[in-house]
FIVORO-937010 format. One record per residue (C-alpha): residue in three letters; x, y, z; residue number from 1. Coordinates in pm, 1 decimal. Example, Ala and Ser with C-alpha at 12.3 -4.5 7.8 and 13.67 -1.06 7.14 Angstrom:
! FIVORO-937010
('ala'; (1230.0; -450.0; 780.0); 1) ('ser'; (1367.0; -106.0; 714.0); 2) 
This chain:
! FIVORO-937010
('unk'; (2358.7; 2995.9; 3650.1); 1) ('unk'; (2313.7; 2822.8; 3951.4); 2) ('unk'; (1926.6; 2722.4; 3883.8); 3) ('unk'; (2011.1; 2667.7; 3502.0); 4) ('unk'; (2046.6; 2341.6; 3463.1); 5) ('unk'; (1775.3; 2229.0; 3652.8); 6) ('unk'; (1524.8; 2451.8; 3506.8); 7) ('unk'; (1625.6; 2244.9; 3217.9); 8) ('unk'; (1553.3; 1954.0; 3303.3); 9) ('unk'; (1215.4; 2075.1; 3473.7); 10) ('unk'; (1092.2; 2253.6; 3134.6); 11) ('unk'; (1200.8; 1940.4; 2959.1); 12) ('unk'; (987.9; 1685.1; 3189.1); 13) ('unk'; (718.9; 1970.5; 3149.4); 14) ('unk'; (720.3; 1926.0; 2740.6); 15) ('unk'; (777.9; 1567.4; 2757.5); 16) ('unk'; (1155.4; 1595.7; 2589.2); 17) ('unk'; (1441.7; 1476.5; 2681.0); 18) ('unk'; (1769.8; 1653.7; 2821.3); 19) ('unk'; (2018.3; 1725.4; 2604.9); 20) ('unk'; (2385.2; 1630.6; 2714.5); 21) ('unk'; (2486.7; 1953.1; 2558.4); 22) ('unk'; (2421.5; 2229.4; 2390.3); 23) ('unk'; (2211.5; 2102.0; 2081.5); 24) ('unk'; (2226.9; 2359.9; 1817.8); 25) ('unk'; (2523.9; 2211.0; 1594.1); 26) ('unk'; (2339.9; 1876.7; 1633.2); 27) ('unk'; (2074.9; 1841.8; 1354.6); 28) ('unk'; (2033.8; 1478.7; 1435.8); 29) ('unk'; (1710.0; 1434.7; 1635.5); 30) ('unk'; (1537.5; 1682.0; 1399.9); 31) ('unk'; (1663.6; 1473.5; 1083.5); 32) ('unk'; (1513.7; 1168.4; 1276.8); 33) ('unk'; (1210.1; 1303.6; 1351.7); 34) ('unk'; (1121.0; 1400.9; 967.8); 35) ('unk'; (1184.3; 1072.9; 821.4); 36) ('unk'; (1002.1; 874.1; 1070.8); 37) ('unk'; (717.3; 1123.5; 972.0); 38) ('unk'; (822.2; 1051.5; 605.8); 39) ('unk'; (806.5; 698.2; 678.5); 40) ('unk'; (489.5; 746.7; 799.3); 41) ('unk'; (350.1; 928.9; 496.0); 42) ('unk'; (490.1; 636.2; 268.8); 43) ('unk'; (330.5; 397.8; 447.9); 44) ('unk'; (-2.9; 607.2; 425.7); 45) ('unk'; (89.6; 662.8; 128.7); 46) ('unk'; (52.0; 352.8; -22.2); 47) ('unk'; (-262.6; 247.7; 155.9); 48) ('unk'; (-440.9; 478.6; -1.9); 49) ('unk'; (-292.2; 469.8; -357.3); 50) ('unk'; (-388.1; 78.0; -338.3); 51) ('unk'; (-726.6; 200.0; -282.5); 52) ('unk'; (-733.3; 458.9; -535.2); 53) ('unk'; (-647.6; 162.8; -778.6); 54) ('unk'; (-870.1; -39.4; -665.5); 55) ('unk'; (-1176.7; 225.4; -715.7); 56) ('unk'; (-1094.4; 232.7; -1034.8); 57) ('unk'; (-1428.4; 201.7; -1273.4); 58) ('unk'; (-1328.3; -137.7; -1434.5); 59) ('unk'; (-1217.3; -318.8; -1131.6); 60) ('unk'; (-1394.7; -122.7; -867.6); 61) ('unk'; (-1346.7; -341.8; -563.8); 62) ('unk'; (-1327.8; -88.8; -292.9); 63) ('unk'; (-1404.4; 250.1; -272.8); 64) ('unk'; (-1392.2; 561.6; -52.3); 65) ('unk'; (-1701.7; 677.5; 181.9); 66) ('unk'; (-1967.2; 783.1; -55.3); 67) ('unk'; (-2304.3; 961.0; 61.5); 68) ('unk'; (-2545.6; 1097.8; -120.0); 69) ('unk'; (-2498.3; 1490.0; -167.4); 70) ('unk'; (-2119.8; 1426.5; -261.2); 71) ('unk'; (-2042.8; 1575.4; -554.5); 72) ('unk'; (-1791.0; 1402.2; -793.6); 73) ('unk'; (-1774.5; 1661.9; -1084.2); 74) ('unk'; (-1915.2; 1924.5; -1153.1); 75) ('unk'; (-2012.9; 1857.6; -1544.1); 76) ('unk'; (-2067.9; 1483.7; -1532.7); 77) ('unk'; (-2304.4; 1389.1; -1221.2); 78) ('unk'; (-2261.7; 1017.6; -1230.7); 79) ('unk'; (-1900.8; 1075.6; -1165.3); 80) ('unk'; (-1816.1; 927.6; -782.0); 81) ('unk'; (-1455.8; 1068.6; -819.6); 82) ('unk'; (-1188.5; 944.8; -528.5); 83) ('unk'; (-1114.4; 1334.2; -403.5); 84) ('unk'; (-1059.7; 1260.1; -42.1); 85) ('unk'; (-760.0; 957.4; -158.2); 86) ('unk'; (-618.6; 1196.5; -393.1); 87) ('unk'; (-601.3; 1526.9; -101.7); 88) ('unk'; (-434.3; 1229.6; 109.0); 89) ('unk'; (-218.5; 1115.5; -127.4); 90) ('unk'; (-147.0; 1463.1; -221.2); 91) ('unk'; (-22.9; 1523.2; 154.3); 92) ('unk'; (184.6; 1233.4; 192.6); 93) ('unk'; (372.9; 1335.8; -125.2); 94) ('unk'; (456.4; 1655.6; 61.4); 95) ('unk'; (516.7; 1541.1; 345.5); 96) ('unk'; (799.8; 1260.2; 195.3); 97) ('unk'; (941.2; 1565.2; 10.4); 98) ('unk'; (1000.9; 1755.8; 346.2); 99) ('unk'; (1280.1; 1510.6; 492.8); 100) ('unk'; (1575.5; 1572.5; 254.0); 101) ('unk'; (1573.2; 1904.7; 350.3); 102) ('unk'; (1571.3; 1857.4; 663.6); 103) ('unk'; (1869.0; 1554.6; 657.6); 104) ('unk'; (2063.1; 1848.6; 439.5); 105) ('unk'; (2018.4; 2081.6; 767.1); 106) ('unk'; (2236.9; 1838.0; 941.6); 107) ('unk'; (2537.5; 1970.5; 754.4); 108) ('unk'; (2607.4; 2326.1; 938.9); 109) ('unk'; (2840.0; 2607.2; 948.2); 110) ('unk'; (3078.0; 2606.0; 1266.8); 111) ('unk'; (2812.0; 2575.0; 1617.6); 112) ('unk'; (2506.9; 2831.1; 1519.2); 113) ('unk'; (2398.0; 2805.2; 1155.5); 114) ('unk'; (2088.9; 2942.8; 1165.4); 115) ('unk'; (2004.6; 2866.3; 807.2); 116) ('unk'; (1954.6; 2556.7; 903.1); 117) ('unk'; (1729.7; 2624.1; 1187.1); 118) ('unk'; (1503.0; 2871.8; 976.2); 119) ('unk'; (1419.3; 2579.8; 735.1); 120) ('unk'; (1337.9; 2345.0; 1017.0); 121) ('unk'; (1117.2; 2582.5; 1178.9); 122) ('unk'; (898.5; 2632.9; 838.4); 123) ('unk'; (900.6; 2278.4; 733.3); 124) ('unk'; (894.7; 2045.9; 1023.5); 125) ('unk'; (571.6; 2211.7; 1156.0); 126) ('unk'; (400.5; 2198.7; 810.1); 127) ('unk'; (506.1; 1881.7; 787.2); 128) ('unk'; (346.0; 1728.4; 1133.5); 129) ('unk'; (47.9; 1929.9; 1008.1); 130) ('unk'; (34.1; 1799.2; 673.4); 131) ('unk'; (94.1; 1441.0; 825.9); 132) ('unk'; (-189.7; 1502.0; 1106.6); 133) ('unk'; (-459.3; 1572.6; 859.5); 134) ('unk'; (-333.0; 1294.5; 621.9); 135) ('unk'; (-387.3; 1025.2; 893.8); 136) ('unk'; (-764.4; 1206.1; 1021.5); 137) ('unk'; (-835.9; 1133.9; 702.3); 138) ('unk'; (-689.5; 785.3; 653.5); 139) ('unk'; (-874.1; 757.6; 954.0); 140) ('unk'; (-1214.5; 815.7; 835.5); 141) ('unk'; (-1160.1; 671.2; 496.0); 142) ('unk'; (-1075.2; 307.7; 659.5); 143) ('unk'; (-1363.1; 333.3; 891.1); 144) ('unk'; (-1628.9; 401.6; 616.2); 145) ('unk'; (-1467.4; 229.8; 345.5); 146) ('unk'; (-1683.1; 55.1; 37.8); 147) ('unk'; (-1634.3; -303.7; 30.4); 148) ('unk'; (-1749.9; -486.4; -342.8); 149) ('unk'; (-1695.5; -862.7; -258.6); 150) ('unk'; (-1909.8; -921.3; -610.1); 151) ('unk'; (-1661.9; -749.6; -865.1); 152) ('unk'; (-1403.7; -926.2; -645.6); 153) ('unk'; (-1533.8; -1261.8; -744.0); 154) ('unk'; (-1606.3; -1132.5; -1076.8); 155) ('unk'; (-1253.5; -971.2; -1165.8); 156) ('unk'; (-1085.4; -1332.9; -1058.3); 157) ('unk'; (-1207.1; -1452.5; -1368.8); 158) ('unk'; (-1147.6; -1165.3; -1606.7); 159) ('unk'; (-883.9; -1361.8; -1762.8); 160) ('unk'; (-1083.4; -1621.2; -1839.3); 161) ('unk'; (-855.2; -1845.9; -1660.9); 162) ('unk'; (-507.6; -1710.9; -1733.9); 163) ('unk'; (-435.6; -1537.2; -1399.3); 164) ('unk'; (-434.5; -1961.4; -1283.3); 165) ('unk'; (-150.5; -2064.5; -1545.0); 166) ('unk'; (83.9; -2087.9; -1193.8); 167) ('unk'; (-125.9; -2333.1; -1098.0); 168) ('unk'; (-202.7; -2519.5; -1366.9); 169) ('unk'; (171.8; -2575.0; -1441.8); 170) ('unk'; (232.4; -2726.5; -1090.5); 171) ('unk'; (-7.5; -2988.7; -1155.6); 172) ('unk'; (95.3; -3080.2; -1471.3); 173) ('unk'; (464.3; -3058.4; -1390.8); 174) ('unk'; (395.2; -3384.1; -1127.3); 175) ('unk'; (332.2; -3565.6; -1371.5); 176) ('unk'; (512.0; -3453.4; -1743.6); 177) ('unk'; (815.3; -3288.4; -1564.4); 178) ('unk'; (862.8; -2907.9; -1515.8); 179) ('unk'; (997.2; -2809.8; -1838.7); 180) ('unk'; (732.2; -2978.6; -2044.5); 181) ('unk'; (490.5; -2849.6; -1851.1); 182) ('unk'; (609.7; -2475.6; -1862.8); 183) ('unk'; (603.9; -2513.1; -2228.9); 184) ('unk'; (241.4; -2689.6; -2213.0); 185) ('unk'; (83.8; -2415.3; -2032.0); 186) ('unk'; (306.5; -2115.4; -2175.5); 187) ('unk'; (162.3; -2191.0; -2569.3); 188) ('unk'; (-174.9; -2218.2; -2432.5); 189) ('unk'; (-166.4; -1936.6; -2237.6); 190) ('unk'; (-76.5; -1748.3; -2557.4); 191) ('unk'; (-369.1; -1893.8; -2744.9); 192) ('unk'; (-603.6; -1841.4; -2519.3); 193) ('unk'; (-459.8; -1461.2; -2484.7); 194) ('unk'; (-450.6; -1414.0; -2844.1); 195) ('unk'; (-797.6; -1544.4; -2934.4); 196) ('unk'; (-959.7; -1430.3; -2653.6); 197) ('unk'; (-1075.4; -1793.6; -2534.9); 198) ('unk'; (-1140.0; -1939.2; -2190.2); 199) ('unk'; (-768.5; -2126.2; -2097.3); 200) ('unk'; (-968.5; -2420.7; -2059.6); 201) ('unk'; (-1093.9; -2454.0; -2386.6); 202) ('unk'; (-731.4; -2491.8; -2520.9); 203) ('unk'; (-622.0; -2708.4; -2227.6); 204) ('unk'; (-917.5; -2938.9; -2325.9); 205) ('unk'; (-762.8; -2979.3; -2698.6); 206) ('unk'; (-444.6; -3053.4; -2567.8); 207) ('unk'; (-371.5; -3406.7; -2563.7); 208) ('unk'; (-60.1; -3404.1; -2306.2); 209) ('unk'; (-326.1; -3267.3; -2100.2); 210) ('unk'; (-643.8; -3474.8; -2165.2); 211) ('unk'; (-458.5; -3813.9; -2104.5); 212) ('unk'; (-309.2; -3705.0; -1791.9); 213) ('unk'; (-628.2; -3551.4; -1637.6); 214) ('unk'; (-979.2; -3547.3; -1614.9); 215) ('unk'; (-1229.4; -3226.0; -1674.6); 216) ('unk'; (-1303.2; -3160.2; -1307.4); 217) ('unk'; (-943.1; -3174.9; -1212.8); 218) ('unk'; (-861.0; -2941.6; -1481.6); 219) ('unk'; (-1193.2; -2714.6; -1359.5); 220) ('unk'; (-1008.5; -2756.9; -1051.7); 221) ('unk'; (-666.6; -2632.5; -1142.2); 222) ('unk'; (-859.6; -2327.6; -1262.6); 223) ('unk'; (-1051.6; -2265.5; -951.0); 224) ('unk'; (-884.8; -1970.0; -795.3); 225) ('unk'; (-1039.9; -2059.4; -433.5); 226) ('unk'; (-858.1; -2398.0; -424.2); 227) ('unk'; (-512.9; -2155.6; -492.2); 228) ('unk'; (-465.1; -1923.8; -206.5); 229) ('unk'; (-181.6; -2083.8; -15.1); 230) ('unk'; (-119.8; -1932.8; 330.0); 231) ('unk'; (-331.2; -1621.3; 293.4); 232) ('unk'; (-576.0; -1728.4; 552.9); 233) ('unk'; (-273.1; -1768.4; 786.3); 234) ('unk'; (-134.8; -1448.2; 706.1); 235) ('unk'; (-449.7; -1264.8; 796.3); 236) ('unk'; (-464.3; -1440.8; 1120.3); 237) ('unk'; (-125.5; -1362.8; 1231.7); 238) ('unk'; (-181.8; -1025.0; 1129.8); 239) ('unk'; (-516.2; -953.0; 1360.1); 240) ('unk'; (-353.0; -1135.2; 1572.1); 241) ('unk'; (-49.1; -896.4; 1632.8); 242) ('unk'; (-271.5; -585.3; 1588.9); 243) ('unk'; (-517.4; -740.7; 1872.2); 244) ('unk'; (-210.4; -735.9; 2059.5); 245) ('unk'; (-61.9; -414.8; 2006.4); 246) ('unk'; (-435.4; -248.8; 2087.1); 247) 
C-alpha cells in the first residue's frame, strides 16, 4: 500500500500510458475512443483504396495496384491482372469499422466490474490494431508502387464526347443569353447528343442561339476540359504543402 501508487505511475511511464485518476474498470471510455479513432482510420483507408479499385477498373483503368510479372490474377483466365491486394485491404478495413460498435456498447456496464465487457475488448481491440496494422503495411506498399496511366486519363476525359463539359459550356453561354436560356440551350443538346451518340459539338454547331453568339474555336474551347479545372492546381499545392510540413 504504501509503494502502490507510485509503482503506478512508474509502470505507466514504463508503457507510455497515462495515470488513471481512479480506478478505471467501470470507465469504458478511453477504450471506446481508441476503437473509433482506429475505425476512423480504416474509413479513411478505406476509401483510398476503394477509389483505386474503381479506378483499375478494365474500361477506365487509370491507376492500378503494383503489378510484376509472376503475379497471378486467376487461375483459369491468365490475362486477368485482378486487384487482390485492394480487395484483402479493403476487406480489413471493413472489419476493422465493424469492431467499434461493440466496443462503444462495452461502455454500458453492470455496477463497477462487468467483465463481459472486458472479455470482448480483450478479443476485439487486439484483432482490431492487428487487422488495422497490416491494412496500412499494405496501403503502404500499394501507394509506393502504384500504376500511374496518364494516357487513358486523357483519353477517358473525352469519353463523352463532350458532355462531361455541359457545366461549362452553360457558363459561357449564360453571359451572354441569360442563365435560364442557356440551361435550356445546353440541357436539349446534351440530350441529343446523348441519345444519338454524337460529339456535343456537332449539335452545338446546328444551333443557331449558339452559332451567332460564338465562334468555332471558342466553342472548341468551352469543350476543352484543360481550360476547366478551376482551383485544382491550388488545391494540390496547399495540400503538399501541409504534408511537407507535417513530415
Amino acid at each position: 500500500p504504501e509503494k502502490g501508487l507510485e509503482t503506478q505511475k512508474r509502470m505507466m511511464e514504463i508503457l507510455g500510458l497515462g495515470v488513471p485518476t481512479i480506478a478505471w474498470h467501470v470507465a469504458r471510455d478511453s477504450q471506446a475512443e481508441f476503437a473509433t479513432v482506429l475505425a476512423l482510420c480504416a474509413g479513411t483507408l478505406g476509401r483510398i483504396n476503394h477509389e483505386i479499385l474503381t479506378l483499375q477498373r478494365t474500361e477506365i483503368l487509370e491507376l492500378e495496384e503494383p503489378f510484376f510479372m509472376g503475379k497471378v490474377g486467376s487461375s483459369t483466365m491468365p490475362h486477368k491482372r485482378n486487384p487482390a491486394v485492394l480487395e484483402n485491404v479493403l476487406a480489413l478495413c471493413r472489419n476493422v469499422r465493424s469492431i467499434a460498435p461493440s466496443i462503444v456498447e462495452s461502455m454500458v456496464s453492470e455496477n463497477e466490474r462487468d467483465w463481459g465487457c472486458f472479455l470482448s475488448e480483450w478479443e476485439a481491440i487486439p484483432r482490431a490494431c492487428h487487422m488495422l496494422g497490416c491494412a496500412l503495411e499494405k496501403s503502404k506498399n500499394i501507394l509506393k508502387n502504384l500504376i500511374v496511366y496518364p494516357k487513358h486519363m486523357e483519353r477517358n476525359l473525352f469519353a463523352q464526347k463532350g458532355l462531361m463539359m455541359s457545366e461549362c459550356v452553360m457558363m459561357h453561354l449564360a453571359r451572354k443569353l441569360g442563365r435560364m436560356t442557356a440551361h435550356s440551350i445546353v440541357y436539349k443538346s446534351c440530350m441529343e447528343a446523348y441519345e444519338k451518340e454524337i460529339p456535343l459539338k456537332d449539335v452545338l454547331m446546328r444551333t443557331p442561339e449558339v452559332t451567332a453568339a460564338f465562334t468555332e474555336d471558342e466553342i472548341d474551347h468551352m469543350l476543352n476540359p484543360h481550360t476547366y479545372i478551376g482551383l485544382a492546381p491550388e488545391f494540390v499545392d496547399r495540400v503538399v504543402e501541409k504534408w511537407a510540413k507535417t513530415c
